[in-house]
TORKOL-4160 file (C-alpha; in steps of 0.2 Angstrom, whole numbers, padded with zeros to 4 digits, m for minus):
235
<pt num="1" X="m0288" Y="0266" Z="0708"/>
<pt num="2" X="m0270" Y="0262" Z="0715"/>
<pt num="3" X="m0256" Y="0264" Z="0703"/>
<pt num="4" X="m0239" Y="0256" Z="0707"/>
<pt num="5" X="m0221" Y="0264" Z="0701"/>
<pt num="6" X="m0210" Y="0253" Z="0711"/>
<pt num="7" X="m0212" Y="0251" Z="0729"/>
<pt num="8" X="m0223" Y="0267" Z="0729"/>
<pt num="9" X="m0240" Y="0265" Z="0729"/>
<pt num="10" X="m0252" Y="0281" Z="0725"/>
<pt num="11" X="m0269" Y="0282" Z="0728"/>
<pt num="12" X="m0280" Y="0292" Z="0713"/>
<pt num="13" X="m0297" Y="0297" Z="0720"/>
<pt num="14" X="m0311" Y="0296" Z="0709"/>
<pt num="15" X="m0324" Y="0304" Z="0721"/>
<pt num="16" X="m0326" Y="0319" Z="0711"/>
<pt num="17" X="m0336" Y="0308" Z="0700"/>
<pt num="18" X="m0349" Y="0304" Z="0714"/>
<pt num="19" X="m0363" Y="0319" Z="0717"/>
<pt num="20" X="m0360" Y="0329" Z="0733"/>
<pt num="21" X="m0370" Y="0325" Z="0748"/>
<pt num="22" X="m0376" Y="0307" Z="0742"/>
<pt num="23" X="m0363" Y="0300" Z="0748"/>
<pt num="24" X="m0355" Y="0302" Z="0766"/>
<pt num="25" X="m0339" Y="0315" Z="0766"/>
<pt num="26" X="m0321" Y="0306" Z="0770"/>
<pt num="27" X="m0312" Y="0315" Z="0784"/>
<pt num="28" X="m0293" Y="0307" Z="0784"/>
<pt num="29" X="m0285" Y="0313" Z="0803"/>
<pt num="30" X="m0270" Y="0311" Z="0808"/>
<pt num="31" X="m0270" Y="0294" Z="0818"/>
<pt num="32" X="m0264" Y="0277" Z="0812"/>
<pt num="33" X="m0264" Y="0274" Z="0795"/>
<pt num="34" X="m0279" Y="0260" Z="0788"/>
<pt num="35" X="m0274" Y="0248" Z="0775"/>
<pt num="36" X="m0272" Y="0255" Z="0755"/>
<pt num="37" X="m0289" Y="0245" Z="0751"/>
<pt num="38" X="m0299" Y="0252" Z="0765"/>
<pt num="39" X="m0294" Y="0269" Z="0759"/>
<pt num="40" X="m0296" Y="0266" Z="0742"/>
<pt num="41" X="m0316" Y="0259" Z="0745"/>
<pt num="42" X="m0321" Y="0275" Z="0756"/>
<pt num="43" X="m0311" Y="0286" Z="0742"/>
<pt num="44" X="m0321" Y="0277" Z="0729"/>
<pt num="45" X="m0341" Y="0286" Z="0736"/>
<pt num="46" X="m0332" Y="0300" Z="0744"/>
<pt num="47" X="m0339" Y="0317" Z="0735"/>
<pt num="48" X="m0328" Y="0328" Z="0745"/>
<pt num="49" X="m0312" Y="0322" Z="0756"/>
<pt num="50" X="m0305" Y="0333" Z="0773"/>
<pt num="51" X="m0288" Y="0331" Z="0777"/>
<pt num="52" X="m0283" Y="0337" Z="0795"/>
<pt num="53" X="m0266" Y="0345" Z="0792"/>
<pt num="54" X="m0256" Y="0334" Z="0803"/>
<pt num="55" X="m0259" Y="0320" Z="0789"/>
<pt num="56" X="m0256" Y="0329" Z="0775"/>
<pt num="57" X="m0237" Y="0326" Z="0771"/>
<pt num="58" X="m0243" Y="0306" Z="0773"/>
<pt num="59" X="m0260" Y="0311" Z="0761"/>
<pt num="60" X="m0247" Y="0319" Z="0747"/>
<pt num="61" X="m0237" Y="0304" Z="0749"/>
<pt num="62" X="m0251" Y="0292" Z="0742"/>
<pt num="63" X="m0256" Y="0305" Z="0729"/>
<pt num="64" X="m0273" Y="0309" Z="0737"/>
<pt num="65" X="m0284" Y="0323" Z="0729"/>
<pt num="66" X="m0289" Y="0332" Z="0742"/>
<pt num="67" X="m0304" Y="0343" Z="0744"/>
<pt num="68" X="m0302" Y="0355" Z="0759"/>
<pt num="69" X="m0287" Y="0355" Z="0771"/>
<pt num="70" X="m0292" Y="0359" Z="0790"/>
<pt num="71" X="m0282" Y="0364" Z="0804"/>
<pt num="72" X="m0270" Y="0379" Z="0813"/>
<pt num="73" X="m0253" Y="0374" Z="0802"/>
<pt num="74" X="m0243" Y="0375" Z="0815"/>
<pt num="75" X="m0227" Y="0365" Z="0813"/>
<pt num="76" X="m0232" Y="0362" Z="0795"/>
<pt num="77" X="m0216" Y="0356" Z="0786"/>
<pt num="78" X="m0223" Y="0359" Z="0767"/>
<pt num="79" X="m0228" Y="0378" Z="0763"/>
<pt num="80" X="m0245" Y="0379" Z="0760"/>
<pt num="81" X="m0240" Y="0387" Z="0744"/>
<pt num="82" X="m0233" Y="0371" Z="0737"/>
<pt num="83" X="m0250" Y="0362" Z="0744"/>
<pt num="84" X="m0259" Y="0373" Z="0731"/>
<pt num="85" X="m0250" Y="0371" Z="0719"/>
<pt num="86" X="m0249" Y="0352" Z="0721"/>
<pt num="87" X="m0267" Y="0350" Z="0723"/>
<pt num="88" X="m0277" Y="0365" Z="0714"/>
<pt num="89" X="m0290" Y="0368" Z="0718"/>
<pt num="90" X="m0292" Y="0365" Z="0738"/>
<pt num="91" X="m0299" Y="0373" Z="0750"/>
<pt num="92" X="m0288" Y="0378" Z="0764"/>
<pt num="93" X="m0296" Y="0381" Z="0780"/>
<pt num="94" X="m0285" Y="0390" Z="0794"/>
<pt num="95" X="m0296" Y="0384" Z="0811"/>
<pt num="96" X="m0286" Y="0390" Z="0826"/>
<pt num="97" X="m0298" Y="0389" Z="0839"/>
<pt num="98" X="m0290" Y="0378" Z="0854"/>
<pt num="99" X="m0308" Y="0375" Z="0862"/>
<pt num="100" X="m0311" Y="0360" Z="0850"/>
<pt num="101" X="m0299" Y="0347" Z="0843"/>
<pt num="102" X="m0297" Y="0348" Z="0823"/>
<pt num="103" X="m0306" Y="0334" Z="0821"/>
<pt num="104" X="m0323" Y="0339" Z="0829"/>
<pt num="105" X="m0320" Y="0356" Z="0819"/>
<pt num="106" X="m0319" Y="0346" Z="0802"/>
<pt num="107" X="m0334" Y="0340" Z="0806"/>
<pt num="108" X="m0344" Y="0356" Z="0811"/>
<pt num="109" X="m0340" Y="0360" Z="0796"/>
<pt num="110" X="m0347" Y="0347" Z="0786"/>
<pt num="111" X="m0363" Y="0349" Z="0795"/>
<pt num="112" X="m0362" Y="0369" Z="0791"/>
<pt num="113" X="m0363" Y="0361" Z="0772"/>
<pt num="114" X="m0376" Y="0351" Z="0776"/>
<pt num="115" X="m0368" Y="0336" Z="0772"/>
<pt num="116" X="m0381" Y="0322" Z="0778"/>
<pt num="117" X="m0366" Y="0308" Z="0784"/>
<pt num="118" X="m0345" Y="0307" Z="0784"/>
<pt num="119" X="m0335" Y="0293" Z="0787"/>
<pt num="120" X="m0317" Y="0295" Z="0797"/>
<pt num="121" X="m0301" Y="0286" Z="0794"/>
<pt num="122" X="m0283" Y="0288" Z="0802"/>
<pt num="123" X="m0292" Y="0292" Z="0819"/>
<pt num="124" X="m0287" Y="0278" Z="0830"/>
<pt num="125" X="m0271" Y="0270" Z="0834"/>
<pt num="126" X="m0252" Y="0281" Z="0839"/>
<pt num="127" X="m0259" Y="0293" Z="0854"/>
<pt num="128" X="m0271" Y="0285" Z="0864"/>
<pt num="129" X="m0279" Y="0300" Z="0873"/>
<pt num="130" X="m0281" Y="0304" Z="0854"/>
<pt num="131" X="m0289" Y="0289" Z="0851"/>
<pt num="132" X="m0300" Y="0290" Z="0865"/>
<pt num="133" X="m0306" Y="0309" Z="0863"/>
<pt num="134" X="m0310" Y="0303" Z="0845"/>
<pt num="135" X="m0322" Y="0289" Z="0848"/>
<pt num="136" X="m0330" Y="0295" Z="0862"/>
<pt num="137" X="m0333" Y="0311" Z="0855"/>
<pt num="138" X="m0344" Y="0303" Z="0842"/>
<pt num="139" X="m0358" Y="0302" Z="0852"/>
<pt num="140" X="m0360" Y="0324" Z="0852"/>
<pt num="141" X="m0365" Y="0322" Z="0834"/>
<pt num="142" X="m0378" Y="0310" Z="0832"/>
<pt num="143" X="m0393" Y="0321" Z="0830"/>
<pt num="144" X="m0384" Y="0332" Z="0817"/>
<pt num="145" X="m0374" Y="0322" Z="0805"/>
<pt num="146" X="m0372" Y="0301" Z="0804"/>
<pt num="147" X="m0354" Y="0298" Z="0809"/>
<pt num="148" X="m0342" Y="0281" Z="0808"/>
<pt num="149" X="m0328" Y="0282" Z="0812"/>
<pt num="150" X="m0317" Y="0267" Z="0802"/>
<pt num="151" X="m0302" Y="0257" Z="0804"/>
<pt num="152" X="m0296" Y="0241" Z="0799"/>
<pt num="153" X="m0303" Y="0231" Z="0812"/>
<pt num="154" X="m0317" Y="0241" Z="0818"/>
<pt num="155" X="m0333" Y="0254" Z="0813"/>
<pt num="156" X="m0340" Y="0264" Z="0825"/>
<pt num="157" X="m0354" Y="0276" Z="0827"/>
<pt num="158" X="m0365" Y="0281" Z="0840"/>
<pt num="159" X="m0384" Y="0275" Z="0841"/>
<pt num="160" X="m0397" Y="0285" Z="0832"/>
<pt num="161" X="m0407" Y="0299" Z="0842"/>
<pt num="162" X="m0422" Y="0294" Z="0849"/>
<pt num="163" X="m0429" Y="0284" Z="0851"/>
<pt num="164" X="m0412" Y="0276" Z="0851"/>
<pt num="165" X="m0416" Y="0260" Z="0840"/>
<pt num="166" X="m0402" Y="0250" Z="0830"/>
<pt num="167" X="m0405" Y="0236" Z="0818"/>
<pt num="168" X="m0396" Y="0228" Z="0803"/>
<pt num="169" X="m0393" Y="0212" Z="0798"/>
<pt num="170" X="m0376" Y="0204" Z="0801"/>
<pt num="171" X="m0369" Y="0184" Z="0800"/>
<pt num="172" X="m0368" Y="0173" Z="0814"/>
<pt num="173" X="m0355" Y="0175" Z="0826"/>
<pt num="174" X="m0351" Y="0194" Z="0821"/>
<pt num="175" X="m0342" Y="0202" Z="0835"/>
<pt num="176" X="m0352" Y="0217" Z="0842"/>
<pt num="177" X="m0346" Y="0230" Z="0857"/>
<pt num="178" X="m0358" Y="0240" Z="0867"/>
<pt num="179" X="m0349" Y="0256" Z="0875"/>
<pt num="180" X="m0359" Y="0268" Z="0886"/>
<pt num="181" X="m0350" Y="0286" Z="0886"/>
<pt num="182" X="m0355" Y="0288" Z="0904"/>
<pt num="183" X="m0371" Y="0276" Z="0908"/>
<pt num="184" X="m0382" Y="0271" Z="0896"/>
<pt num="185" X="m0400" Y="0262" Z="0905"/>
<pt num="186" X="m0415" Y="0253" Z="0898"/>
<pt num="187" X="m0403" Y="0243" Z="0884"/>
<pt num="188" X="m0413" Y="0229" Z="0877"/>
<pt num="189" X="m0406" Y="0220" Z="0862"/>
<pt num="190" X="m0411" Y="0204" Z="0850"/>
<pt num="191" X="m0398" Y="0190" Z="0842"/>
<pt num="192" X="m0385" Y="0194" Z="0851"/>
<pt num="193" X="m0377" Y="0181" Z="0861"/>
<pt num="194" X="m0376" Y="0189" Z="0878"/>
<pt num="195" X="m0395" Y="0197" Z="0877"/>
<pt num="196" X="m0397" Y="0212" Z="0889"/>
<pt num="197" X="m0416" Y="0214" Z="0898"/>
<pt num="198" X="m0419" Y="0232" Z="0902"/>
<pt num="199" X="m0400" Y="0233" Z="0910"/>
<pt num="200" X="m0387" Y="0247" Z="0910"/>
<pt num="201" X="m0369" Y="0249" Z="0904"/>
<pt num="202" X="m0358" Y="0260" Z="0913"/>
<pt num="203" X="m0339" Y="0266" Z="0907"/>
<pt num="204" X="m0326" Y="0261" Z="0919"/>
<pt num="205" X="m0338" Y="0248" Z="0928"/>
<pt num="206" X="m0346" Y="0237" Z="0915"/>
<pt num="207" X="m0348" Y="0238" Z="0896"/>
<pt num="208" X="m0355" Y="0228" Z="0882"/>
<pt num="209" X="m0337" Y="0221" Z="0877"/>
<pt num="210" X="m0336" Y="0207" Z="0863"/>
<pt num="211" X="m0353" Y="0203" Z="0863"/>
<pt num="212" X="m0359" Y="0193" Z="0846"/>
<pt num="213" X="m0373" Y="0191" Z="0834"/>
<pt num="214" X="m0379" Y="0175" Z="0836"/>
<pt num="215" X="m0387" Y="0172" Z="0820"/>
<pt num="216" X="m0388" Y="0176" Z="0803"/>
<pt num="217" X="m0402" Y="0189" Z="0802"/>
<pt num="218" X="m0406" Y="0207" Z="0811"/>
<pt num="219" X="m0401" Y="0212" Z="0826"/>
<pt num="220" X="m0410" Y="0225" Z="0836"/>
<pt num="221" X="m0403" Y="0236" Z="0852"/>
<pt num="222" X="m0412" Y="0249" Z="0861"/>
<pt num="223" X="m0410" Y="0259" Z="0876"/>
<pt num="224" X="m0421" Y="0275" Z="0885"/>
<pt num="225" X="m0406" Y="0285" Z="0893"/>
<pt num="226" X="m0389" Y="0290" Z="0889"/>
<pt num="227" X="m0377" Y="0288" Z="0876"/>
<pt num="228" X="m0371" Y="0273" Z="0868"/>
<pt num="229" X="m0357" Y="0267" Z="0854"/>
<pt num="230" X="m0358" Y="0252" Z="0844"/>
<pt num="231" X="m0343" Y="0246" Z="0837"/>
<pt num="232" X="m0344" Y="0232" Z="0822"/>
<pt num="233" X="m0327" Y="0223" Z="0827"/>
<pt num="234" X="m0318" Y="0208" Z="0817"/>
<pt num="235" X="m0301" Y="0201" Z="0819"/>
């Protein structure tokens, strides 16, 4: 729930209440803030929320419980002490390893607690080689955890392992991208306006950009080599 005391807004999670691992995780990064009623809906089912330790001071600002707090700390304005204190009891997970971004070890955690899904806000928007490391690394994780990636105009997640079928129903004239990480070949799909026949998408050349559903009912896509996100897009 929200409550308002003046022009602040704070954000009370009730996730405790929903049982661990039936719902996805929340991991909040440290990218472009999504709007207070996104938040609040993924906070609603979240069992357990991850805040990556640049978007902490942000997290504290809205008055966010938080579950575990990830990352190396460094530059860190608030002592962790007063973070304990704030929000007993947390987790806090010191993860200096510079091979992996904190995002990716946020989620390697999650899947060491066989968590079955997350969902992941505040990781698009302000850096854009952020941003990009972000979405495409998505598609590392689709055979260990089912990962969206959320923010006010868009959902993203990589297609399911093999044999690398999607269908779900959507409205008429719902925007939906195609984006190869590298090529993707074989792709066939079903309602969509622009249908693809056993074609390939490749990054930097061509891509499945603003492509649409093109009427109410299920859509399907497939494909039999490479990886491949779907983005659900509105304006």
């Amino acid at each position: 729930m929200i409550f308002c005391f003046g022009p602040v807004f704070l954000i009370m999670s009730s996730h405790h209440i929903v049982r661990e691992k039936q719902e996805p995780a929340l991991i909040i990064a440290n990218g472009e803030a999504c709007s207070m009623d996104l938040l609040e809906q993924l906070l609603e089912w979240s069992p357990l929320v991850i805040v990556l330790d640049g978007a902490v001071e942000r997290v504290l600002d809205l008055g966010i419980k938080i579950d575990v707090l990830f990352g190396d700390f460094d530059g860190l304005s608030i002592p962790l002490d007063e973070i304990k204190r704030r929000q007993y009891p947390i987790e806090i997970i010191h993860a200096p390893d510079q091979e992996k971004t904190d995002l990716e070890k946020a989620i390697d955690y999650l899947i060491s607690r066989e968590f079955p899904a997350v969902n992941i806000v505040w990781a698009t928007g302000r850096r854009a080689d952020h941003t990009l490391a972000n979405i495409t690394n998505l598609v590392k994780y689709r055979e260990q955890i089912q990962v969206k990636m959320i923010d006010d105009y868009s959902v993203i997640f990589p297609l399911s392992p093999l044999p690398n079928v999607f269908s779900k129903w959507y409205k008429a004239e719902t925007p939906i991208s195609l984006i190869p990480v590298g090529v993707a070949e074989g792709i066939e799909t079903d309602n969509l306006t622009y249908p693809l026949y056993g074609e390939s998408l490749t990054l930097g050349a061509r891509i499945g950009n603003s492509n649409s559903v093109e009427k109410d009912g299920i859509i399907t896509i497939k494909y039999k080599k490479g990886e491949m996100l779907i983005m659900e897009c509105r304006d």
